[in-house]
C-alpha positions, 0 to 999 in steps of 0.5 A, spaced: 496 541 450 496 534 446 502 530 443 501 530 437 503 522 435 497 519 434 493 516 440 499 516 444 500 520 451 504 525 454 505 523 462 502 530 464 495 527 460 497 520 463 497 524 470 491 528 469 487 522 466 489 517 472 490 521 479 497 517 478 503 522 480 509 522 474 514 521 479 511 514 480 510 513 473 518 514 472 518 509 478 515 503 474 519 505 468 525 505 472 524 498 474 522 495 469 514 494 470 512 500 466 514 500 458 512 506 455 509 505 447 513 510 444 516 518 445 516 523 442 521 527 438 523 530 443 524 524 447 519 524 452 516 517 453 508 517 450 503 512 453 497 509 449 490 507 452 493 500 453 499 502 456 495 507 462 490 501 462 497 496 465 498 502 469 492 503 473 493 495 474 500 496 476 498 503 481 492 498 484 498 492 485 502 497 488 496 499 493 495 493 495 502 492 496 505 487 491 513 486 491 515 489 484 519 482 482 511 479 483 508 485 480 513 483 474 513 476 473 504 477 474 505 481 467 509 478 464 507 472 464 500 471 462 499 464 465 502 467 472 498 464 477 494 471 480 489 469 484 494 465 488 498 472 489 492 476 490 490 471 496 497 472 498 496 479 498 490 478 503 493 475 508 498 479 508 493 486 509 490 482 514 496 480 518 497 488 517 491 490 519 491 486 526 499 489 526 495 496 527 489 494 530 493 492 536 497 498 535 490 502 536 489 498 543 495 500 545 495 507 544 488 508 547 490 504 553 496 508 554 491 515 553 485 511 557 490 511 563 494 517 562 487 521 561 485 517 569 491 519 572 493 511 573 500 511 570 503 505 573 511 505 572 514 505 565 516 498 566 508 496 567 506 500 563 511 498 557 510 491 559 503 492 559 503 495 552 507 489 550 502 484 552 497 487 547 502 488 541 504 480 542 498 476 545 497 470 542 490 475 539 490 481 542 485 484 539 479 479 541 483 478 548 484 486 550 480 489 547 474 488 552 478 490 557 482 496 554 475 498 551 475 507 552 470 510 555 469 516 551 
């Protein structure tokens, strides 16, 4: 079913158009990122394409992990420094992506010595483990020596 206000959308179409869950939708509304063009007259909030535009950046933003107050402040102000933010974002997936690649290793490490039967005490074995996850580069460091042989 279609609103009837002139090329504006309910959220249901926005949700099917975009992939995007309207608990989240209301999510922005709530904090002020996402402002809807209009309602209906029943008092639903209605989107125009500009408005599902500005959402898929904001649901791309959110996925990249941008602070609501960052995201905010990027779409309000078009002279906001983004590439800046965006090499902020990168770094900060990347010290993510270390976090868990180290969290693999230790996982594995654990599985790889259960597995053998070589379980050291639980304090070796939680000191061990800790190693991995706080080296100076654990991943590099460990991963040749914790490497699992399937």
């Amino acid at each position: 079913m279609c609103c009837l206000e002139k090329d504006l959308r309910t959220v249901g179409e926005v949700e099917k158009l975009t992939g995007i869950p309207r608990r989240r939708v209301k999510y922005f509304i709530e904090r002020g990122i996402l402002r809807p063009s209009g309602r209906s007259e029943g008092g639903c909030w209605l989107y125009s394409e500009a408005d599902v535009e500005r959402l898929r950046l904001v649901w791309l933003c959110k996925e990249l992990e941008t602070p609501d107050e960052v995201l905010k402040a990027m779409l309000s102000d078009p002279e906001y420094p983004w590439l800046a933010e965006l090499d902020r974002r990168i770094a900060a997936l990347g010290e993510r992506r270390t976090q868990c690649e180290n969290k693999l290793l230790a996982a594995l490490f654990l599985k790889d010595r259960a597995s053998r039967g070589d379980i050291p005490t639980l304090e070796e074995l939680c000191r061990q483990v800790q190693a991995i996850l706080t080296g100076p580069d654990p991943v590099s460091q460990n991963k040749k020596s914790l490497e699992v042989v399937p």
